[in-house]
mmCIF file of the N, C-alpha and C atoms, coordinates in Angstrom:
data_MODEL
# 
_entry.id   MODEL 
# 
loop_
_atom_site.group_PDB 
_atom_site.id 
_atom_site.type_symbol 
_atom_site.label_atom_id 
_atom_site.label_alt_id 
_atom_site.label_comp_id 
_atom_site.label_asym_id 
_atom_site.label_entity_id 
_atom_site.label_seq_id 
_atom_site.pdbx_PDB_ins_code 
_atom_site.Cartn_x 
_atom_site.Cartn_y 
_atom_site.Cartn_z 
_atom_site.occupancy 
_atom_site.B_iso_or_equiv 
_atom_site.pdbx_formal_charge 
_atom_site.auth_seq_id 
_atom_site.auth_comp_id 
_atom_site.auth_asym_id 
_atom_site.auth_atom_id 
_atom_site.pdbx_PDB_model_num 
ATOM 1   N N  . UNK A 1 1  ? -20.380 25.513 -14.267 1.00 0.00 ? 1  UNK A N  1 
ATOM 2   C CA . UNK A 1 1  ? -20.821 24.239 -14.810 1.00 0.00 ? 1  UNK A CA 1 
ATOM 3   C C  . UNK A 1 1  ? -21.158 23.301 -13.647 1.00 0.00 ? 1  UNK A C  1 
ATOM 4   N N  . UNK A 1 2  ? -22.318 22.699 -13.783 1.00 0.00 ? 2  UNK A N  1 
ATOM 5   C CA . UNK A 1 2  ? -22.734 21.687 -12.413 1.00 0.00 ? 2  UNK A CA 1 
ATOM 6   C C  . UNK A 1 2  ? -22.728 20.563 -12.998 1.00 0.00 ? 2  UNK A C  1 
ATOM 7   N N  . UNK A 1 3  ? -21.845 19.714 -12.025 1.00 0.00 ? 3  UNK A N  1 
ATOM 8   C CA . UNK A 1 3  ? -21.937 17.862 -12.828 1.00 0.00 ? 3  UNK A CA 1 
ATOM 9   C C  . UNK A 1 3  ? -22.859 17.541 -11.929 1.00 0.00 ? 3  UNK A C  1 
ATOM 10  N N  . UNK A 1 4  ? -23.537 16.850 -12.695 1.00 0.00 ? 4  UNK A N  1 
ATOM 11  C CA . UNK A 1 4  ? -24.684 15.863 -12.315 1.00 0.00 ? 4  UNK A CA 1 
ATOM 12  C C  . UNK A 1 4  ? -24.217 14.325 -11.897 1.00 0.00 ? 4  UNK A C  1 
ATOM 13  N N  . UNK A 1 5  ? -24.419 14.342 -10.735 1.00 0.00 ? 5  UNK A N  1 
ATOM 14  C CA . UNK A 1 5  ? -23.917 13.088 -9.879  1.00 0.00 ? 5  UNK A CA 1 
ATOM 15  C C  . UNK A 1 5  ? -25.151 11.607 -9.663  1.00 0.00 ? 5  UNK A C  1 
ATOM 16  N N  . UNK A 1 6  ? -24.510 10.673 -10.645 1.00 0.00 ? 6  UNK A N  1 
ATOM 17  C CA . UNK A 1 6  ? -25.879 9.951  -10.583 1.00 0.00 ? 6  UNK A CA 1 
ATOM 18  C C  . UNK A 1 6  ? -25.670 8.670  -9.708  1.00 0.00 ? 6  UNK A C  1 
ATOM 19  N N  . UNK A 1 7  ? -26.975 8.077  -9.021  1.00 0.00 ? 7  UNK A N  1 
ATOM 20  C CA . UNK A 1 7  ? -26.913 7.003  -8.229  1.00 0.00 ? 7  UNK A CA 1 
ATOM 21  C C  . UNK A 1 7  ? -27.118 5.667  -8.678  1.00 0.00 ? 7  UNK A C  1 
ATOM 22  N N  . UNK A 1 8  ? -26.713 4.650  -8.175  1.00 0.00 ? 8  UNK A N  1 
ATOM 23  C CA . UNK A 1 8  ? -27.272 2.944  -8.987  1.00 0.00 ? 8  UNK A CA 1 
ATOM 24  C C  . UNK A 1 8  ? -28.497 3.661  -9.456  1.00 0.00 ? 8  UNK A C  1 
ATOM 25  N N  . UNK A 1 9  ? -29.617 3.804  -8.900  1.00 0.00 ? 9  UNK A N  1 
ATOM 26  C CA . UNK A 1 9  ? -31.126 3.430  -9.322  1.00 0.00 ? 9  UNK A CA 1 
ATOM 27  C C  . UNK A 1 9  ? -31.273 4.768  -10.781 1.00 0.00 ? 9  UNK A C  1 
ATOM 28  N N  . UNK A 1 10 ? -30.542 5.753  -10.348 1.00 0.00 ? 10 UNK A N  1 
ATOM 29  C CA . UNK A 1 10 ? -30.669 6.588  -11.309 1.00 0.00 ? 10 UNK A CA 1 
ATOM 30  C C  . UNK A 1 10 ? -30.593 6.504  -13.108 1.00 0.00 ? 10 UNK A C  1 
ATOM 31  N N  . UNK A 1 11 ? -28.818 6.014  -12.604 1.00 0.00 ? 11 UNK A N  1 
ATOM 32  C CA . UNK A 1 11 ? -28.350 5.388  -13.714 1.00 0.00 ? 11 UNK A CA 1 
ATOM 33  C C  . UNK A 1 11 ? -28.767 4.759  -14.482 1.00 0.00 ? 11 UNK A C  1 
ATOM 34  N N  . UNK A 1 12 ? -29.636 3.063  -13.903 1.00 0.00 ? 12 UNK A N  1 
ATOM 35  C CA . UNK A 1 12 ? -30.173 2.273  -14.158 1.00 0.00 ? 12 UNK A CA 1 
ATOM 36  C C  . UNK A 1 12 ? -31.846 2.617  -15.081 1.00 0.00 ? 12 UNK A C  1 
ATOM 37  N N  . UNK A 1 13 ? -32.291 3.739  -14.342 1.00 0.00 ? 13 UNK A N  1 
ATOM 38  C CA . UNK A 1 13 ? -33.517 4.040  -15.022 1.00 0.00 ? 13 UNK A CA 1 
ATOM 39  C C  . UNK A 1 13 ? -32.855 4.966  -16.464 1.00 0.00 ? 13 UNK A C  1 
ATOM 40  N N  . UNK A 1 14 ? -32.075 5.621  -16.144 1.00 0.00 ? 14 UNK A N  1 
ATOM 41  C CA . UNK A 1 14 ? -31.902 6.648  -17.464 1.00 0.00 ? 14 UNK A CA 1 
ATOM 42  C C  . UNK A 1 14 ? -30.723 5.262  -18.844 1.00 0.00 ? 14 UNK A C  1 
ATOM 43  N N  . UNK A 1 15 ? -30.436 4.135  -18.086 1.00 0.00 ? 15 UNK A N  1 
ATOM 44  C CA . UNK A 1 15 ? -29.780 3.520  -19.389 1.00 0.00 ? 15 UNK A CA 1 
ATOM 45  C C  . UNK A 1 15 ? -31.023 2.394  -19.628 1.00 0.00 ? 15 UNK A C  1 
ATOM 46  N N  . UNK A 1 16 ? -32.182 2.464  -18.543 1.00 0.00 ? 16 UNK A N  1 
ATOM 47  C CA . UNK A 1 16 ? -33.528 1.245  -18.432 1.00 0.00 ? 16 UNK A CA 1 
ATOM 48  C C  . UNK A 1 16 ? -32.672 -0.197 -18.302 1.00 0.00 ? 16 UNK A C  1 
ATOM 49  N N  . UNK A 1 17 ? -32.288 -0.021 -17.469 1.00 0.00 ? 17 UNK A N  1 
ATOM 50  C CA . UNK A 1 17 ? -30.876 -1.200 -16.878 1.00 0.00 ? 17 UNK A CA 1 
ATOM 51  C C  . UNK A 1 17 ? -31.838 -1.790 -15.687 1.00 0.00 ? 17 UNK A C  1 
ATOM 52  N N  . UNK A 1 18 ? -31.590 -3.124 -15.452 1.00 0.00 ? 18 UNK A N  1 
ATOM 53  C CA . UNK A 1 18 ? -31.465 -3.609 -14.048 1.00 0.00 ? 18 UNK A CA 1 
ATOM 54  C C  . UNK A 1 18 ? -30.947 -2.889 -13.222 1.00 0.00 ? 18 UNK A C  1 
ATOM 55  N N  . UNK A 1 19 ? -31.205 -2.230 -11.764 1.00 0.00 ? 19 UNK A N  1 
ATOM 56  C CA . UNK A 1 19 ? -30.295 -1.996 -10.651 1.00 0.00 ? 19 UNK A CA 1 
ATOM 57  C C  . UNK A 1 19 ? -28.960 -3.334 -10.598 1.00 0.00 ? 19 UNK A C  1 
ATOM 58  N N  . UNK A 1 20 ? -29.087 -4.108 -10.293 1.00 0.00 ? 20 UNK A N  1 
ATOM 59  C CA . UNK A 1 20 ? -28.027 -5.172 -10.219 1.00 0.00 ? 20 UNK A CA 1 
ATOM 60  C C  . UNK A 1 20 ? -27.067 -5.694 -11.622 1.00 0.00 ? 20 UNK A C  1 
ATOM 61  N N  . UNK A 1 21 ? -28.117 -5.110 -13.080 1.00 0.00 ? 21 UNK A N  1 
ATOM 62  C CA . UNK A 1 21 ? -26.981 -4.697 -13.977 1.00 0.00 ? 21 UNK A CA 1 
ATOM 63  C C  . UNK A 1 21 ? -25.926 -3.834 -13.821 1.00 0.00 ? 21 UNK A C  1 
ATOM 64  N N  . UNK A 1 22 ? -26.266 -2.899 -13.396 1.00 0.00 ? 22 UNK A N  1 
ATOM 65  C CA . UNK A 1 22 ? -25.799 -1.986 -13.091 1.00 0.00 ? 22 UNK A CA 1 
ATOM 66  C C  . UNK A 1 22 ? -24.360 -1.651 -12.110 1.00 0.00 ? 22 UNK A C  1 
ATOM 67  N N  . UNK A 1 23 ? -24.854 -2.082 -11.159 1.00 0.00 ? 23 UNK A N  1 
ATOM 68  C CA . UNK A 1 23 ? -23.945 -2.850 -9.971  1.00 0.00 ? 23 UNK A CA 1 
ATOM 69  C C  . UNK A 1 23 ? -22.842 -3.706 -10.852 1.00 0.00 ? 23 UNK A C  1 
ATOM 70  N N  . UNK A 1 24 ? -23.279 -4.638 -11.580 1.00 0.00 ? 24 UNK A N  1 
ATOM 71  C CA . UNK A 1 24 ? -22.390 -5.654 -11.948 1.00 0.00 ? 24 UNK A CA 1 
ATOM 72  C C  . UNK A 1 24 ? -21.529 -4.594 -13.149 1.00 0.00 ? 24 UNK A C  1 
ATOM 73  N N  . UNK A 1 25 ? -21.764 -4.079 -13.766 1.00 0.00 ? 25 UNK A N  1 
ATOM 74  C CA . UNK A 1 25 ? -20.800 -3.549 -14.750 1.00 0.00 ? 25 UNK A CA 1 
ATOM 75  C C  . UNK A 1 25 ? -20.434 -2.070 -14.417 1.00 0.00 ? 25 UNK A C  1 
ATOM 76  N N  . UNK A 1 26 ? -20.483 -1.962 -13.414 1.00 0.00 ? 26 UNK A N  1 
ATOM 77  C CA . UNK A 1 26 ? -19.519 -0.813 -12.517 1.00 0.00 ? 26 UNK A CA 1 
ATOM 78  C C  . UNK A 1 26 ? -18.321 -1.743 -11.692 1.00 0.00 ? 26 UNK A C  1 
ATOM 79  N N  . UNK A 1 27 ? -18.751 -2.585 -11.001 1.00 0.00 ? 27 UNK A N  1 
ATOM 80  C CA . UNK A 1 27 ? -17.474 -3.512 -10.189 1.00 0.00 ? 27 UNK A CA 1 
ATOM 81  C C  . UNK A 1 27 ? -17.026 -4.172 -11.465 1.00 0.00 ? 27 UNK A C  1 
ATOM 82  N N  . UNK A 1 28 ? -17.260 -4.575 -13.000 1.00 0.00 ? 28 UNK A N  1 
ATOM 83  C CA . UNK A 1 28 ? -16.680 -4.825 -13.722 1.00 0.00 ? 28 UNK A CA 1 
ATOM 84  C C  . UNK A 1 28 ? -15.738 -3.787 -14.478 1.00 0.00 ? 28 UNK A C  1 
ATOM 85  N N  . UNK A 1 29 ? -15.741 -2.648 -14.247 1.00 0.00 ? 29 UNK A N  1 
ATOM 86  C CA . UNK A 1 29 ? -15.528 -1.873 -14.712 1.00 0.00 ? 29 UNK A CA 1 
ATOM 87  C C  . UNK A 1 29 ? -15.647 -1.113 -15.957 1.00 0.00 ? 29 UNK A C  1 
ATOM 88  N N  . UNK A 1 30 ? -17.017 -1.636 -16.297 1.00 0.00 ? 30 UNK A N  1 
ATOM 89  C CA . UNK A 1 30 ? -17.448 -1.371 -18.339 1.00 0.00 ? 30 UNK A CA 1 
ATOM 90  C C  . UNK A 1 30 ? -18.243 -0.033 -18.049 1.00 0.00 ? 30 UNK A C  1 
ATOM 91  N N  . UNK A 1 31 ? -18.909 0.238  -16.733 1.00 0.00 ? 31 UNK A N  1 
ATOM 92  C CA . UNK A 1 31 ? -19.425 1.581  -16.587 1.00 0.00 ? 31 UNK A CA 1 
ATOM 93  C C  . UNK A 1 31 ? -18.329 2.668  -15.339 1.00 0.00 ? 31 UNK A C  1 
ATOM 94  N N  . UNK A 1 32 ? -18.083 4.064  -15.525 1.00 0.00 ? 32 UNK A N  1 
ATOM 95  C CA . UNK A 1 32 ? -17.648 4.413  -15.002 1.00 0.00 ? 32 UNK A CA 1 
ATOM 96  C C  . UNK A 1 32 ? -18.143 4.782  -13.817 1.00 0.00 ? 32 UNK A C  1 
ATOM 97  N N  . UNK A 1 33 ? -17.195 4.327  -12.452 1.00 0.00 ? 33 UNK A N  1 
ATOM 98  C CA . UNK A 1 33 ? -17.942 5.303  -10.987 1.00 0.00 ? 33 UNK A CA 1 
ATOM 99  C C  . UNK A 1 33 ? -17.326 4.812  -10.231 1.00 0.00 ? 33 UNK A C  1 
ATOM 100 N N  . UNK A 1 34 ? -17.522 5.808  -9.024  1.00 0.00 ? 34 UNK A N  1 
ATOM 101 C CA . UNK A 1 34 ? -17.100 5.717  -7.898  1.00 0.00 ? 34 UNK A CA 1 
ATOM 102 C C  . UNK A 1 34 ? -17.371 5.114  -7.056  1.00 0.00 ? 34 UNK A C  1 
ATOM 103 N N  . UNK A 1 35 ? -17.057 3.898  -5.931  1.00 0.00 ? 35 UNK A N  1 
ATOM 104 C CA . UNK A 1 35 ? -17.856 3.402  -4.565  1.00 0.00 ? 35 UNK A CA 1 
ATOM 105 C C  . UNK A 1 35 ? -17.129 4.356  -3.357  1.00 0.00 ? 35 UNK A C  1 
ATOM 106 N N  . UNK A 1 36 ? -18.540 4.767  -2.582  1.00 0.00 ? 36 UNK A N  1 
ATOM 107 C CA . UNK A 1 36 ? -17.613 5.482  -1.641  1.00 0.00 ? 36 UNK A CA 1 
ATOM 108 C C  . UNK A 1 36 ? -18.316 4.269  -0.291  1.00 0.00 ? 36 UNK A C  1 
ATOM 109 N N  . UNK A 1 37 ? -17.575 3.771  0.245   1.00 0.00 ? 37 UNK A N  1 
ATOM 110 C CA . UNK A 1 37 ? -18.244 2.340  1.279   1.00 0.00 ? 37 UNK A CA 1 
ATOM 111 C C  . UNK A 1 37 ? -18.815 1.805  0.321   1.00 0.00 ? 37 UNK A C  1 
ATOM 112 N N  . UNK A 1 38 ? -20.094 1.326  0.578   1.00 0.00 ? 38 UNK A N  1 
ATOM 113 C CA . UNK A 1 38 ? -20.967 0.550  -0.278  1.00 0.00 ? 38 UNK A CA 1 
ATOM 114 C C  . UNK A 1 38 ? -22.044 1.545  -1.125  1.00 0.00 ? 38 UNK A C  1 
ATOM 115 N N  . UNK A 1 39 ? -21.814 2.459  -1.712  1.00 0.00 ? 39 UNK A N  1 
ATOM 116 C CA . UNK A 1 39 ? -22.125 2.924  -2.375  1.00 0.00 ? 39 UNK A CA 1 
ATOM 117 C C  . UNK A 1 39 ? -21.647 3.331  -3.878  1.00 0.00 ? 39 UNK A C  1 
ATOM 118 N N  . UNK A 1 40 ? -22.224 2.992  -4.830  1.00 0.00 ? 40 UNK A N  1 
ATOM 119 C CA . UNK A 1 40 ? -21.429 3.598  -6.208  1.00 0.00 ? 40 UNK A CA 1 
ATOM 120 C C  . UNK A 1 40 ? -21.998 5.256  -6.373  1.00 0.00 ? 40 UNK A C  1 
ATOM 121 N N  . UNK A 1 41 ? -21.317 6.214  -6.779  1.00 0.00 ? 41 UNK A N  1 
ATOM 122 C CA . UNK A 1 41 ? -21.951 7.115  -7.640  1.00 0.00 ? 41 UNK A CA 1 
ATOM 123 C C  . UNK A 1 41 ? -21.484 7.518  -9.117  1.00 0.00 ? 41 UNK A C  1 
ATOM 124 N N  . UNK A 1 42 ? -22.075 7.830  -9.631  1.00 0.00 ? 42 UNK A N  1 
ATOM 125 C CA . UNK A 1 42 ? -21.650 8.133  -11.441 1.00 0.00 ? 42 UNK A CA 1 
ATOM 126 C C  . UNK A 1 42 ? -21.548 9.608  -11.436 1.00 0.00 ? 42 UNK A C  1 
ATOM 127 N N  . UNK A 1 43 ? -20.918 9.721  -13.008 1.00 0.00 ? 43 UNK A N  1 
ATOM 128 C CA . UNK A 1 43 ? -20.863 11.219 -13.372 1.00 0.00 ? 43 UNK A CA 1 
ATOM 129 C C  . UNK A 1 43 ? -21.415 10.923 -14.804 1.00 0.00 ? 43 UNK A C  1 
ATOM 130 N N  . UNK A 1 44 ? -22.918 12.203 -14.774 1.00 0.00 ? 44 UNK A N  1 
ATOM 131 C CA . UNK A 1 44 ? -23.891 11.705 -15.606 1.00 0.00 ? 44 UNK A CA 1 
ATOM 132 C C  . UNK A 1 44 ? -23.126 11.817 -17.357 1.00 0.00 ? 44 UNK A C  1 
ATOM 133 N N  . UNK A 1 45 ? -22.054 12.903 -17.319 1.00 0.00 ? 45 UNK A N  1 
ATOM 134 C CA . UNK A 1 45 ? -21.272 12.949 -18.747 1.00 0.00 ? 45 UNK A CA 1 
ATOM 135 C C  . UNK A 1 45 ? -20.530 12.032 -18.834 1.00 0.00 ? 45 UNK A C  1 
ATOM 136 N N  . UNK A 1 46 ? -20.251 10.716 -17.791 1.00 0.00 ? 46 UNK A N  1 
ATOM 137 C CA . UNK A 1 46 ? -19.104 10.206 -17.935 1.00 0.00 ? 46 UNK A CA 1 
ATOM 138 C C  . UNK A 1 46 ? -20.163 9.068  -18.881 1.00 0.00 ? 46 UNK A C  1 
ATOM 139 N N  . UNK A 1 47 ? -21.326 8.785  -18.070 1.00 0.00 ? 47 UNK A N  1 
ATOM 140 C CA . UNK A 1 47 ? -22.129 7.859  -18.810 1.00 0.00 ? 47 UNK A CA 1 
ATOM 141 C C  . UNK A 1 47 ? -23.008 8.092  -20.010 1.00 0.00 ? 47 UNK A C  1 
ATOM 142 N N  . UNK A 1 48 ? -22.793 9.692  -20.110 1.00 0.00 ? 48 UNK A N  1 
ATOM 143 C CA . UNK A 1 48 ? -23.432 9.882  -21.868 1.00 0.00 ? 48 UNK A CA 1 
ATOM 144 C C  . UNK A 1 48 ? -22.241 9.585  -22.859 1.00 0.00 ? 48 UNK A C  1 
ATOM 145 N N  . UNK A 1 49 ? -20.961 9.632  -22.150 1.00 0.00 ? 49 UNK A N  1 
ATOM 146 C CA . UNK A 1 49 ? -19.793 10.018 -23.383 1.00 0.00 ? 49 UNK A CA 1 
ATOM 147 C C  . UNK A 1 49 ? -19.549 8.164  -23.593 1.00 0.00 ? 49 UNK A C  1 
ATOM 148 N N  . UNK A 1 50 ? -19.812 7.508  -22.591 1.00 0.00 ? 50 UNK A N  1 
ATOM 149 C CA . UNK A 1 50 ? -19.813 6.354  -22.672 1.00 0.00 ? 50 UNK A CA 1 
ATOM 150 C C  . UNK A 1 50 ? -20.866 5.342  -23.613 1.00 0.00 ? 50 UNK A C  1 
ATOM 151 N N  . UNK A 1 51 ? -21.625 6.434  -23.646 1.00 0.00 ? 51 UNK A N  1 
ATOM 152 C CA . UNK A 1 51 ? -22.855 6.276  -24.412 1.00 0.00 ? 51 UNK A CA 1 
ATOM 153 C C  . UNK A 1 51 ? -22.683 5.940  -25.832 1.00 0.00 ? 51 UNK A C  1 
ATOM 154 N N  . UNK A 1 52 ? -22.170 7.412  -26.158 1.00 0.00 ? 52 UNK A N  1 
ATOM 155 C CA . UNK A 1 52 ? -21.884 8.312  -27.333 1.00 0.00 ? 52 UNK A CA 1 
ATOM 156 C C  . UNK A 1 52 ? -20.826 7.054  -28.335 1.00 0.00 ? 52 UNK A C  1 
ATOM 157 N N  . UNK A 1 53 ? -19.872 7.165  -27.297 1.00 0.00 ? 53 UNK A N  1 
ATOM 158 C CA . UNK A 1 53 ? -18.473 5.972  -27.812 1.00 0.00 ? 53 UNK A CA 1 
ATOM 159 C C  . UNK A 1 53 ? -18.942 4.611  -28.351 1.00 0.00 ? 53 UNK A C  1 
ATOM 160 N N  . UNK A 1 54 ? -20.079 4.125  -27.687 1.00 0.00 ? 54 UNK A N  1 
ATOM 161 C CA . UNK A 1 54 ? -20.784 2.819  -27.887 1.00 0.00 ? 54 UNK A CA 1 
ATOM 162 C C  . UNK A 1 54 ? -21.565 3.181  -29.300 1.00 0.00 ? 54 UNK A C  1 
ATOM 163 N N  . UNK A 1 55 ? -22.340 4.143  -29.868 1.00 0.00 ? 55 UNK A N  1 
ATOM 164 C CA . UNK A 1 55 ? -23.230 4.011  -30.827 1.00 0.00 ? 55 UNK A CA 1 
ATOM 165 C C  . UNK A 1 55 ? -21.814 4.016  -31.700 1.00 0.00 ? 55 UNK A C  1 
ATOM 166 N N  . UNK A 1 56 ? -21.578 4.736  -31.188 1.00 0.00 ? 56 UNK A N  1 
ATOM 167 C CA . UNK A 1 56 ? -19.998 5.368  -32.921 1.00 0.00 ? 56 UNK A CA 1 
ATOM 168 C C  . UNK A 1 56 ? -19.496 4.282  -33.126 1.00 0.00 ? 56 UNK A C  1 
ATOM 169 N N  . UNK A 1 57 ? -19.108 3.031  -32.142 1.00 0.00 ? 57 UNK A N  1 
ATOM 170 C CA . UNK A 1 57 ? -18.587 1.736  -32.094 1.00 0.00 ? 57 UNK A CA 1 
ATOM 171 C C  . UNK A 1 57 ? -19.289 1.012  -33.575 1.00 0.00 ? 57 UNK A C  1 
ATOM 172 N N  . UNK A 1 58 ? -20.809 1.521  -32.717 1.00 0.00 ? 58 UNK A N  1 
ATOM 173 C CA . UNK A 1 58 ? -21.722 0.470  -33.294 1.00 0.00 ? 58 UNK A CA 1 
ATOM 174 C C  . UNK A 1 58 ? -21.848 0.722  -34.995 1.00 0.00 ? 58 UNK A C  1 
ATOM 175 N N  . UNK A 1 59 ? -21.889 2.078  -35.206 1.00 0.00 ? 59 UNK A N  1 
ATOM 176 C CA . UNK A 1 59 ? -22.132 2.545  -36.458 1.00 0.00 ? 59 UNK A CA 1 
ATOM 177 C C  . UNK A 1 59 ? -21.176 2.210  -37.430 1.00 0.00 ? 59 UNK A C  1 
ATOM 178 N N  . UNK A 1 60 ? -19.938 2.335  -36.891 1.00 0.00 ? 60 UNK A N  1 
ATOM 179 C CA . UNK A 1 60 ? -18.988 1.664  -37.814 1.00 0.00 ? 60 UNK A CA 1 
ATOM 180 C C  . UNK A 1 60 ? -18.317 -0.130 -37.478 1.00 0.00 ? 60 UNK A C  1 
ATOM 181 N N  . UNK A 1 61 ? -19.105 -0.457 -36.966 1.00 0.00 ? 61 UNK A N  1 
ATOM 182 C CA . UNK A 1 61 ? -19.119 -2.101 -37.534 1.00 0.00 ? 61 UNK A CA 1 
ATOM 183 C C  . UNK A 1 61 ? -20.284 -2.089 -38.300 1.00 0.00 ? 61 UNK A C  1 
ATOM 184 N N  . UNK A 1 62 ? -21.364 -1.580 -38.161 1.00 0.00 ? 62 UNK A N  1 
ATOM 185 C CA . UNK A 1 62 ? -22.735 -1.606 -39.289 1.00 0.00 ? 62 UNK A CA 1 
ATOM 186 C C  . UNK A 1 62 ? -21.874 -1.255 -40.560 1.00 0.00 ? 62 UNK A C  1 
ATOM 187 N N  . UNK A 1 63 ? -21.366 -0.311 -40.417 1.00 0.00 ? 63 UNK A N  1 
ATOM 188 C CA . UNK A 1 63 ? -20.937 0.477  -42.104 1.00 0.00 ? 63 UNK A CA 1 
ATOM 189 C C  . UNK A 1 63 ? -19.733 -0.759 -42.388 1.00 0.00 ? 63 UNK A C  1 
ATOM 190 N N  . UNK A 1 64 ? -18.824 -1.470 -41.609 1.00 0.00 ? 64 UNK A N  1 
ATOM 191 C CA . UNK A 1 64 ? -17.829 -2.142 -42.227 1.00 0.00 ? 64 UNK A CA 1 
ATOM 192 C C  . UNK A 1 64 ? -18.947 -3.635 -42.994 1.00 0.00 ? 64 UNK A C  1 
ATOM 193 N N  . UNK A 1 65 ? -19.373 -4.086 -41.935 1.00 0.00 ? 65 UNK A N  1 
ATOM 194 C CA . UNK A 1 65 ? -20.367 -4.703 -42.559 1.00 0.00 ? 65 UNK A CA 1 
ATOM 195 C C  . UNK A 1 65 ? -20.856 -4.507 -44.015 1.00 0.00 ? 65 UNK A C  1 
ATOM 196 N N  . UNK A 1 66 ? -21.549 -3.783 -43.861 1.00 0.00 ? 66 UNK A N  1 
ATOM 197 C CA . UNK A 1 66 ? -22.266 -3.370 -45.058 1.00 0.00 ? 66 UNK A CA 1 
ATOM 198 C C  . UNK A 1 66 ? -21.531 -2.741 -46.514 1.00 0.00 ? 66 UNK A C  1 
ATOM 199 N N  . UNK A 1 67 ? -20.270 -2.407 -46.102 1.00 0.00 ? 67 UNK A N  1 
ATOM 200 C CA . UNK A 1 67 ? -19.503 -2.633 -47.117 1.00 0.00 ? 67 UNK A CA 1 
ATOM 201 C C  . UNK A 1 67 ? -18.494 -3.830 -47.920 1.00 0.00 ? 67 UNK A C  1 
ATOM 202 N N  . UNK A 1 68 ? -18.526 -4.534 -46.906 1.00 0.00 ? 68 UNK A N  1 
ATOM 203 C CA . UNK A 1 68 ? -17.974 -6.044 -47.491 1.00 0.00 ? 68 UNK A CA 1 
ATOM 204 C C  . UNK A 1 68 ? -19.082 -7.181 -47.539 1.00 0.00 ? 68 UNK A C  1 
ATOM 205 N N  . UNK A 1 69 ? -20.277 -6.801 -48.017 1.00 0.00 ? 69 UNK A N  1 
ATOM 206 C CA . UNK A 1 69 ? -21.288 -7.509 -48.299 1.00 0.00 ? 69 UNK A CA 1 
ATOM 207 C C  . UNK A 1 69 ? -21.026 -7.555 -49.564 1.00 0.00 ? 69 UNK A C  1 
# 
């Protein structure tokens, strides 16, 4: 199995993020990664599963919603 190791600019194009979004919610800690010196790097499953967790979030506040309408 090969993990795919992603960079600011990478990241940023595959979530269509600002680079400096990006930056900012990694030192915030809402995206996962590593700084090694001044560098961040990601792990590309860490940011799909992060992904994944966010729609499922999303889907069930839509559905709670929409049932107490």
């Amino acid at each position: 199995m090969v993990r795919e190791i992603m960079t600011v600019a990478e990241v940023a194009d595959y979530l269509r993020l600002n680079e400096a979004t990006v930056y900012r919610l990694a030192q915030q800690g809402k995206i996962p990664g590593v700084k090694f010196g001044r560098q961040w790097r990601f792990k590309k499953d860490a940011i799909d599963q992060l992904l994944e967790e966010g729609f499922e979030a999303d889907v069930g506040i839509r559905q709670a919603a929409l049932s107490t309408s």
